[in-house]
C-alpha atoms as one frame of an Amber mdcrd trajectory, in Angstrom:
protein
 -29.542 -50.463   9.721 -31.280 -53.637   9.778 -28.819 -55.633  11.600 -27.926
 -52.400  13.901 -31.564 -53.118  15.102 -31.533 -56.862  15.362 -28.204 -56.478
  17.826 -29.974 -54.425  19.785 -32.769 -56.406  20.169 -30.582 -59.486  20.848
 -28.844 -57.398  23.548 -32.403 -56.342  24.824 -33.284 -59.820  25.093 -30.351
 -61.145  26.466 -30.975 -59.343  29.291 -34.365 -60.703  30.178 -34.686 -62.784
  32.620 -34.593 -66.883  31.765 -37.440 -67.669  34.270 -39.988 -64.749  33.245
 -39.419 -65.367  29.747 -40.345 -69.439  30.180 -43.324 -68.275  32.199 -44.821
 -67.121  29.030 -44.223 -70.098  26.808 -47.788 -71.567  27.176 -49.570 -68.429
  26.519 -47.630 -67.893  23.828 -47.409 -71.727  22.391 -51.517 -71.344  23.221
 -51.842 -68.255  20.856 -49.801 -69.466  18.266 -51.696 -72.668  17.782 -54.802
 -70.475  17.960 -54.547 -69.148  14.163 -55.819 -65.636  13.202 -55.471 -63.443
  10.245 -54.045 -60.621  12.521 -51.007 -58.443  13.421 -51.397 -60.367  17.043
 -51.419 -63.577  15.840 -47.887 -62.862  13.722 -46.215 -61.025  17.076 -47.232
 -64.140  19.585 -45.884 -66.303  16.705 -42.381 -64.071  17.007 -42.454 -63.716
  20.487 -43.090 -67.700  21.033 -39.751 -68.184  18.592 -38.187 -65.916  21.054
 -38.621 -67.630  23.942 -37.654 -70.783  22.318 -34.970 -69.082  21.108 -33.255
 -67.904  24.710 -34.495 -71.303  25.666 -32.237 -73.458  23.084 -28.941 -71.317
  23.482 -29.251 -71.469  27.477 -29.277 -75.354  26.663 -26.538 -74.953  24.287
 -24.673 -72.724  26.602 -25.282 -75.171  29.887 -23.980 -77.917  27.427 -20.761
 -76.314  26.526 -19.990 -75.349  30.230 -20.313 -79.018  31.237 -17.753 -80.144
  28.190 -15.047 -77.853  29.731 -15.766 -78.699  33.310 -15.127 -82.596  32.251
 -11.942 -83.571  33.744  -9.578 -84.136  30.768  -7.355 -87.212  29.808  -3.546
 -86.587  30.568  -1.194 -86.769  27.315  -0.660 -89.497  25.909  -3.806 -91.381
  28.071  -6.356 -93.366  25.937  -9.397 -91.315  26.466 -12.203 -93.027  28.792
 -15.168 -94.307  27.740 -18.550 -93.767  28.575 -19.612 -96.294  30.799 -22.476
 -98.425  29.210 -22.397-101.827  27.087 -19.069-102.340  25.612 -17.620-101.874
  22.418 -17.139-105.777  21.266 -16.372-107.661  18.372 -15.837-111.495  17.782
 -12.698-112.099  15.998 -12.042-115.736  15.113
């Protein structure tokens, strides 16, 4: 029962929209900081983890889209390096 309800949440929230829910961060992040003994207090503390929460899998998401968009080394090719200071060692 419990998870039943926590899928359908996730699928609830899932379908918010990205931009709206961001919009809400710093009133949120504001009420959270803002400590209260009170049923508020503990949903703005949820709802700020929410946000943060669609926030960090879009980034996770956007991340793994870019890996397979990367252009990938043919068989048997070294793989390329990022470009930046090289991998050196003195041998004598």
């Amino acid at each position: 029962m419990i998870e039943a309800t926590l899928n359908k949440l996730a699928g609830h929230i899932l379908g918010m929209d990205e931009a709206s829910l961001v919009s809400l961060w710093e009133k949120y992040k504001t009420r959270t900081e803002n400590f209260e003994i009170s049923r508020e207090w503990e949903e703005a503390v949820i709802i700020f983890f929410i946000i943060n929460a669609v926030r960090a899998k879009n980034q996770m998401f956007n991340e793994q889209i870019q890996k397979r968009n990367q252009p990938q080394p043919e068989p048997g090719q070294a793989p390329r390096r990022p470009r930046g200071k090289p991998d050196l060692r003195r041998v004598k």
